[in-house]
N, C-alpha and C positions, 0 to 999 in steps of 0.2 A: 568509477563504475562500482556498484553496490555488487558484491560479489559472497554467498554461503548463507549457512543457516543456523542460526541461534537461539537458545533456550532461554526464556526470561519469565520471571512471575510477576504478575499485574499486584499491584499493593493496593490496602486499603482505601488509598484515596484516589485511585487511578490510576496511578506511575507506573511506567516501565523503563529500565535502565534499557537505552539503546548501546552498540557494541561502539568502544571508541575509534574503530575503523567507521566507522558509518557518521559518527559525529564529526567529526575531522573532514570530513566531507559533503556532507549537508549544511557546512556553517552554523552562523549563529542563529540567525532565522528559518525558518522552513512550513511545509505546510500540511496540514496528513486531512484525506477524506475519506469518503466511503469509497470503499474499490470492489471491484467483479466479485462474485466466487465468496461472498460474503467475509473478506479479508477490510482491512484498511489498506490505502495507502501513503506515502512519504514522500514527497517529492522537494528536492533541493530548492529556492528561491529561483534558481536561473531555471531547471526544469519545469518549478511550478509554470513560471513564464510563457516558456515556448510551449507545452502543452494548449496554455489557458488559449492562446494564442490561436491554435488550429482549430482548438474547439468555438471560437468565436468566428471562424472564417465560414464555418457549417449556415446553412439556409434557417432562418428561422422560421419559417412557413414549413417547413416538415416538423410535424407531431412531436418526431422518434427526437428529433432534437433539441426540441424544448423543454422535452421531458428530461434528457442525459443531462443538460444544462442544470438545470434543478436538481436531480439526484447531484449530481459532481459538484457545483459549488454550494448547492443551499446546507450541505454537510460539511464543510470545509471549515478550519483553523490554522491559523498562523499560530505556529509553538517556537520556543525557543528550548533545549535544555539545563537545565539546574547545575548546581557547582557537581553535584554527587553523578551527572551524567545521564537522570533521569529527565523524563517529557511528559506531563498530564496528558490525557486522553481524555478530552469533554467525555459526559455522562451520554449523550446519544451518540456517539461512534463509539465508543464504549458495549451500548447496548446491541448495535446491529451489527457490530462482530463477532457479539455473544463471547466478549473479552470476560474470562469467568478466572482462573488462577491463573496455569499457568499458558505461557503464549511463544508461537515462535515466529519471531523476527527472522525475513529470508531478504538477501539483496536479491534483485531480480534486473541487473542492468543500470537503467536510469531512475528505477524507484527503489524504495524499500515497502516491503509488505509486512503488515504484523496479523497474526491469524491467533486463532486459539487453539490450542496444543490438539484436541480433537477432533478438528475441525481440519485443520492440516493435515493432520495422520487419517482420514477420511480422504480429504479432496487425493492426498499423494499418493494412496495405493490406489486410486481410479486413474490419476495419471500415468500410471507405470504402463497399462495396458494401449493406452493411446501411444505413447514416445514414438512407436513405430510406424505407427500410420502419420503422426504428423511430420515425421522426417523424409516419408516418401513422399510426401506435398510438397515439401519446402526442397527438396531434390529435381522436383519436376516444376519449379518456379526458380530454380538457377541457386539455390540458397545453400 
């Protein structure tokens, strides 16, 4: 399980060192897309899997899933990381992260997310107001 949050700065050529809890667990392969909330995300080989998986069970005759289909894999890479413990970030995930210096890397369960440091500290103080309404959802759904 991908678990906290991390401060990393995106290099020259793309790279961002992931934390080596998270390498160590995502193996040697892995795969990172565009995710929600204008973040990336990382999903382990077996994750990649079961995901791609449900998402293929969805109706193709519905619009809403033809289009998720295309956003989610037409943006997808298979990475491995480098001896130094970094992963390149293609130049268009890159871009639609708005990956600019520096970035934080959050576990979030079964994925990892990587944001950009502004971007994060934006979406996180809008979250802090929610936590309470969405807790009393998930309390009245047995959670």
């Amino acid at each position: 399980m991908f678990l906290g949050e991390y401060q990393h700065s995106i290099d020259g050529k793309g790279r961002v060192i992931l934390p080596a809890k998270f390498r160590d667990e995502l193996g040697e392969k892995f795969f990172i897309t565009k995710g929600l909330d204008s973040c990336l995300f990382i999903f382990s080989a077996e994750e990649w899997e079961t995901f791609s998986d449900r998402l293929h069970k969805l109706s193709l005759t519905k619009s809403e899933t033809r289009t998720f289909l295309k956003f989610f894999f037409g943006g997808a890479s298979e990475l491995e990381c480098d001896k130094q413990g970094r992963v390149l970030i293609p130049p268009s995930l890159r871009e639609y992260g708005e990956c600019k210096k520096d970035l934080i890397v959050v576990g979030v369960g079964n994925r990892i997310e990587i944001w950009d440091q502004e971007k994060w500290n934006e979406y996180n103080s809008g979250m802090i107001s929610e936590v309470t309404q969405i807790a009393e959802q998930l309390v009245e759904l047995g959670i």
